[in-house]
N, C-alpha and C positions, 0 to 999 in steps of 0.2 A: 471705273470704280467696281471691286469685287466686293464681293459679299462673301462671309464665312462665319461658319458654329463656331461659338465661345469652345466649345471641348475640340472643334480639328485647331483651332487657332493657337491652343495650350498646347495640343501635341507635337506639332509641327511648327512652332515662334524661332526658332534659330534655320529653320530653312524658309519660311516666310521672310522672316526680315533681311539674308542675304541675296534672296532671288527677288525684291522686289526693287522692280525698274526706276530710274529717275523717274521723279516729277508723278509718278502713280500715286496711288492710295488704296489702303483695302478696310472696309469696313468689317469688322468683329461684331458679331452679332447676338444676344443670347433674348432665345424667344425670336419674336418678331421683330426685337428693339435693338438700333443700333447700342451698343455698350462703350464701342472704344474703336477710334479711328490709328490705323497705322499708313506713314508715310516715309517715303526715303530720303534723307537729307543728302544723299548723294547730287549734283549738277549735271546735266545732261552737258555732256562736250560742246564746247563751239565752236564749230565750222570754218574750214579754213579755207579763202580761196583759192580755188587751184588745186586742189589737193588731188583730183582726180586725171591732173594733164599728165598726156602720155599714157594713159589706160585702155583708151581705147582705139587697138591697134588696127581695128580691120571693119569694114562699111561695105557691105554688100554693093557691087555695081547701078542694082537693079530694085534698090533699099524703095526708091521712091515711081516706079512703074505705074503701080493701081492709081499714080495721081495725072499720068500725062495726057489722059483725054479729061481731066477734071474740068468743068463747063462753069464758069460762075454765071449763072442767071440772073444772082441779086447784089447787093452789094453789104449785107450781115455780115460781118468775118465769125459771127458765133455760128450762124447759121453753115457759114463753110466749113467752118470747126469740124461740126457736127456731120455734116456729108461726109469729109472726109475722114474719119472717125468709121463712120458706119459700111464707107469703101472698106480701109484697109482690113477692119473685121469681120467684116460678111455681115454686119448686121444692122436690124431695121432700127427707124429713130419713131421717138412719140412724136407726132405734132397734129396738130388741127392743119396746117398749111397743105394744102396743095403743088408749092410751087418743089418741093420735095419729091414729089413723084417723076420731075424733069431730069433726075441725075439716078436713074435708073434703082433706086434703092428699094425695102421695104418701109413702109409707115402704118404705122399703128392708128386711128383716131378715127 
């Protein structure tokens, strides 16, 4: 939800109202007080399945490497999530857990 002056809202109302996205809103403001809500009656497309087969033509050999010594110590799949997550980005995870420091990562807590 945006926020905007009564006076930019007047000068700019026909590029406001055609750049403004499905399903948004923008609040019009004069003072501190909302005055007048604008919204798009446009519908956001719906999705179709499959729409993207055959798009993607090409998968690195070695796409999943940073996972082939991956060690499961527990049995969380959030928790594996999250290691592997923190592999393929180089980076540390929050937790109070300890068992976290066993797959070589950083942690924070």
């Amino acid at each position: 939800m945006t926020k905007i002056p009564l006076e930019e809202a007047q000068a700019k109302l026909p590029e406001l109202i055609h750049e403004l996205p499905p399903g948004e809103e923008l609040i019009i403001t004069g003072g501190n007080l909302a005055v007048a809500r604008l919204t798009s009656t446009r519908s956001v497309a719906a999705r179709r399945l499959g729409s993207l087969q055959g798009t993607v033509t090409y998968i690195a050999p070695d796409f999943d490497d940073p996972l082939h010594d991956f060690a499961g110590y527990h049995r969380d799949p959030f928790d594996r999530l999250l290691v592997a997550h923190a592999l393929v980005e180089n980076a540390p995870v929050l937790s109070f857990d300890p068992i976290f420091d066993r797959y070589g990562i950083g942690r924070f807590w």
